[in-house]
Structures are given as C-alpha cells and as structure tokens.
N, C-alpha and C positions, 0 to 999 in steps of 0.2 A: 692404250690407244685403241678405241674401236674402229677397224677397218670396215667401210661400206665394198661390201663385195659388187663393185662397178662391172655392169654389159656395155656401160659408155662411157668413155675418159677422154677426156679434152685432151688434144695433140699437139705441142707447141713446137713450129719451125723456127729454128735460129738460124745465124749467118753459120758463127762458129762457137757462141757463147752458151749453148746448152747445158755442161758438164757445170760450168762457173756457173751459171742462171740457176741451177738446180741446186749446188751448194749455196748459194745465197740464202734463197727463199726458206729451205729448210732449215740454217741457220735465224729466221728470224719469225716461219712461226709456230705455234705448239704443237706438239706431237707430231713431228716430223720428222722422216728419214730419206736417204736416197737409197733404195733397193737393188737397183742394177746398172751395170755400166755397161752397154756393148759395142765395138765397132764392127762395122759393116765396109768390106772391102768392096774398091773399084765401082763406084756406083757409078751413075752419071757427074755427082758434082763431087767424084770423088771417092776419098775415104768418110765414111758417117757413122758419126758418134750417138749413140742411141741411150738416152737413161731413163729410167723409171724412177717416179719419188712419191711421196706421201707427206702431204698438209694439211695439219688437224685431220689426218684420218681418210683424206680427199684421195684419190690415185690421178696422178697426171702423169703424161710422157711428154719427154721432147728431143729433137735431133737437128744435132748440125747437116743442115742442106746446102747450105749456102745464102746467098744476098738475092735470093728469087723474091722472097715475100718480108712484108714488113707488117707487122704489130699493127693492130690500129682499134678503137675503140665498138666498133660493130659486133662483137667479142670479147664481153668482160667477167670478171669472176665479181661476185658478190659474197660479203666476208661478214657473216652475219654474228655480230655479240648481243647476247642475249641476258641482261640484268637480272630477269627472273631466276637463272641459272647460276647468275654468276656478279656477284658484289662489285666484285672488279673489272666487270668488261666494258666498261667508258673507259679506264687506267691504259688497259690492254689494248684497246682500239686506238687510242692514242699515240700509244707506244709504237703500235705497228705502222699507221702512218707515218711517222718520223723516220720511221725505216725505211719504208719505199719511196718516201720524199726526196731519199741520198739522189741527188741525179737526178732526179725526175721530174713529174710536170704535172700540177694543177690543173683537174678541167674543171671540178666543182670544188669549194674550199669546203673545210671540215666545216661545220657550223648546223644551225639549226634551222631547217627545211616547212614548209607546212605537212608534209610528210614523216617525219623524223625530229626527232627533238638533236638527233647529231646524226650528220650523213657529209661524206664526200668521193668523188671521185678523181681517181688519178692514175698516169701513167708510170712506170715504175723504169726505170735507166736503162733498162733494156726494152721499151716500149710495150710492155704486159699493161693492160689496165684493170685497175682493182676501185671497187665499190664497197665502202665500210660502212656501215650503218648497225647505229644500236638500235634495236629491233624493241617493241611496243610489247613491253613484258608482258601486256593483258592479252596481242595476236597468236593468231598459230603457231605452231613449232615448226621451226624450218631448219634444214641441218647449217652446219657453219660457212661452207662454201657451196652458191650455185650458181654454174653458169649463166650469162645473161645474153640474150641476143636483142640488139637493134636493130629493126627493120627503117633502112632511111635512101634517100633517092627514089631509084624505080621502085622498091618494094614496100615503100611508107604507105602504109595501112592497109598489111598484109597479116600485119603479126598473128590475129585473130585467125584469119583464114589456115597461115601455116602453122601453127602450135594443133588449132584441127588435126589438121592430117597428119603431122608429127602423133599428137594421141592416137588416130587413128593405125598408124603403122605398129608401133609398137606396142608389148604388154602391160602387162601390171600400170596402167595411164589413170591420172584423172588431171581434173582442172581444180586448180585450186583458187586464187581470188583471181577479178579480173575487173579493171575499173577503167571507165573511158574520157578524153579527153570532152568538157564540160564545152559549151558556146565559149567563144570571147578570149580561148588559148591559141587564136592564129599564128602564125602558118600551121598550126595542126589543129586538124578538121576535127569537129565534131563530130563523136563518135567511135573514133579511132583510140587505138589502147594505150593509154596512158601507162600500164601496166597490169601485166599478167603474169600467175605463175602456173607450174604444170608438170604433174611427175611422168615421165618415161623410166622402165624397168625400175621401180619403185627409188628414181633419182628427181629430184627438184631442178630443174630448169627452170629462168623466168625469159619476159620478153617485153618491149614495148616497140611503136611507133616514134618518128621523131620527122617533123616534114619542116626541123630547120636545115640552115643551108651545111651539111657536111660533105667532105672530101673525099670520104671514104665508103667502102662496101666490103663485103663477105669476100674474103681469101682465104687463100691455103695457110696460110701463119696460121691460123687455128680450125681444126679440124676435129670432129668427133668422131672417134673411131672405135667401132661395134665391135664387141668379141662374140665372134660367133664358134657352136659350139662343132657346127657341122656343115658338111656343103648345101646341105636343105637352107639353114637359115643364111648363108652366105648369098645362096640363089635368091632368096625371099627380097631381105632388105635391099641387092643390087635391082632387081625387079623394080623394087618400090622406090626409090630414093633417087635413084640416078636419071637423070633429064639430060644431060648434055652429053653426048657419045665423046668426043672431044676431050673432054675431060677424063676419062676413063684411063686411069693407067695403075699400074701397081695396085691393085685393090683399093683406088683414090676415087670416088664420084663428086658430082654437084649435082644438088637438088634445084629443084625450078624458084627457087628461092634467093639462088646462088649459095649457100651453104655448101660445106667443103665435108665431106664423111670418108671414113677409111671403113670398109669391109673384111675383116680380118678375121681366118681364122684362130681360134685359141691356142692350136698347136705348132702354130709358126713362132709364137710366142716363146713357149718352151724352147724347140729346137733353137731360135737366136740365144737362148741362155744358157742350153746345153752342148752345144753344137763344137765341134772341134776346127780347125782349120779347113780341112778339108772338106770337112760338110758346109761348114758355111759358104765357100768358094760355090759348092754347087747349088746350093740353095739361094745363093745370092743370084745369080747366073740364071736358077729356071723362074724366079720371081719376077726377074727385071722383065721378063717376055712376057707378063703376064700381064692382062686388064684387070676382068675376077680368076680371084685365086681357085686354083684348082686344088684340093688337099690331096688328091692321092699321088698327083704328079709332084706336088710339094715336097710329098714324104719319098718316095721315088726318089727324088735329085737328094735328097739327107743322105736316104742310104746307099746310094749308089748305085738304084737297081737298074740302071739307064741302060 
C-alpha cells in the first residue's frame, strides 16, 4: 500500500458510529486499515472516540461528537477506477457500490453519463457520500480518492473564485481541468464551473457549482484539518482561512466559504497516541480553552510543567 503522506485529511464527525464507520469502510475497500483508536476524556459531548484509517492508501479521521452535525452531500469523496491501470476496475467499482448501497441512498444511479461512460453518486448508511466513476483511461492521472466540494445556495458560483484562494493559501498548488457550465444548463449560469480540479500540498481536491434547488451547505460533519508542523504555519493558515471569529474553537475555523478546517498541530497528534491517563486529562483540559492551539502551552499541560 502506497501511503500519500497528507498536510490535509478530511475529518469526519459521527453521532457515535465512528469506530463501526471506520471498520466498515476498511472492510470494503482496498488497501485499507484502521491505524488508531483513541478516546478522549470528559469533552463537552462527553467521552470521544477518535480513529485514524486508511483507504486505498487515502488517510482519513473521524470522532464520535455527538448528533451536532449531519453528513450531507456538499462534501463528497470521489473513488476514482481507472481501466488503464487496472482490467478490473468496472468489476471493482461495481462491487464497491453494492457495498455502500447496504442502507443507503441513490442521488445519481450508476450508469452512463455524457461525462463518464459509468458514474454515480450515493449516500452510504451512515450518510458519507461517495462519487465512483470509471475514469477515461486516455485523461490525466488522478489518485483513487479525492475530495469533492459543492458550492450551492449562497455560494453557487464561487467555486472558481474559492479553489483560487484555496491554491493561493497553500503550497505545492496548481489547477488542473476546469470546464464551465455551457448556455441552456439553467438554473446554473453560464459560465459557472461545472467542474474543476486542483492540487493543495501536492493532494487533488475537485469542486463544482450547483444553482439547483438543495437543502444543504458546508458543516462541521466534514472538515479538513491541516497538520501543521509548527506555531508559524499554525499562525499562517488561522490568519488565512478563518472568517468567522464565532466559529473559532478548539483549533476549528470557517472560511468565508463556509468550509469547516481544523488547524492542528502535528504534535498533538502524537501526544493523543502516546499520552498516558494523566497526560491526556491535562491535555484534554488546556486544549478545550483553546481557539488556536498554542504548542508550548500544549506540550506544558502533557508534561506537567504547569
């Protein structure tokens, strides 16, 4: 299994189904593991269960928070099989479907698109949604899973604008395709993106526009949370990203976007892995007081030096 060494991994909030959500997924798809288990004492909604996993190679986290936030499709993963690579990835893409089908819920049926000769989207029983599409053996190479953002209500026909600034915050950026909605695709405007994709810290992100009628917008269910490697880039990205003071808590912002980011740095990481009872109690403790994380008071409350 080649691991992409992620600066951004998608965050997913569950009620209490994270532990179980995490052994499903990696039960069903390739090269997959779950890495780590942690719980986190006495939070606000409780005790929280925190785990790390790995799909086809992707790094994702997620934690029981509670029934704050719900799943919704403004944040999807995109599951890319690729025939040039691989004889069997219509077989596979098939397969996987069926599986996330258990329970779940059709928003586009698998079938053949003017896009895609097979594509569909769906919500999966714990309400994650996944975009599977056998990819145009002659296009570019794109890794097997990448995040998707829908820009829709207030922010339909932003996507352009925010994937900008997003390249502009972060490193290693470029733009990769970007196609726009033609005359005569009403309610979305001409000109607005039908789709685009776009690498941050050399990760593929896509995005489109959508000015039909949908329910939903940008929450905390799914957040992309930055490892940073030090209080400079900690300072950096809350600088950049964070628009709404309001939202500031725990190392949590929203961008003017409404997008949900975690600022984090990499050493909190460790210490939740390493940490013994007592460190965690105080680490848990000088975190919860915090907006941006501060690393040396961080490492302070670990070791006790209060």
């Amino acid at each position: 299994m080649t691991l992409i060494e992620q600066k951004i991994i998608p965050h997913l909030w569950f009620n209490q189904e994270a532990k179980e959500a995490a052994q499903f997924y990696t039960s069903i798809f390739p090269d997959s593991k779950v890495t780590n288990n942690t719980t986190i004492h006495d939070t606000p909604s409780g005790d929280s269960h925190i785990v790390s996993f790995h799909l086809g190679g992707y790094s994702f986290m997620a934690i029981n928070g509670g029934p704050h936030f719900q799943f919704n499709p403004s944040i999807s993963f995109c599951v890319n099989f690729d025939p040039s690579g691989d004889e069997n990835a219509r077989e596979k893409m098939d397969q996987l479907w069926e599986k996330l089908a258990q329970g779940g819920t059709t928003l586009m049926p698998l079938q053949e698109y003017p896009f895609s000769k097979r594509y569909g989207w769906i919500q999966d029983k714990y309400g994650l949604t996944w975009q599977l599409i056998l990819k145009n053996p002659d296009g570019e190479k794109r890794p097997f899973i990448v995040p998707s953002l829908l820009f829709v209500q207030d922010v339909c026909g932003k996507a352009e604008e925010a994937t900008d600034f997003y390249i502009s915050v972060f490193n290693d950026t470029r733009r990769g395709e970007i196609a726009y909605y033609p005359t005569g695709m009403e309610p979305d405007k001409e000109g607005s993106v039908m789709f685009t994709d776009y690498m941050l810290e050399k990760q593929w992100f896509s995005a489109m526009d959508s000015a039909q009628s949908h329910h939903f917008h940008f929450n905390e269910a799914i957040s992309l949370l930055v490892r940073c490697k030090n209080q400079e880039e900690i300072d950096y990205y809350w600088e950049k990203l964070s628009s709404d003071p309001k939202a500031e808590q725990c190392g949590w912002i929203k961008d003017k976007y409404g997008v949900s980011w975690q600022i984090l740095p990499e050493i909190m990481g460790e210490m939740l892995e390493t940490g013994n009872k007592d460190q965690m109690e105080r680490l848990t403790k000088s975190f919860l007081q915090m907006k941006k994380f501060d690393i040396e008071k961080l490492k302070e409350a670990f070791q006790g030096n209060h």
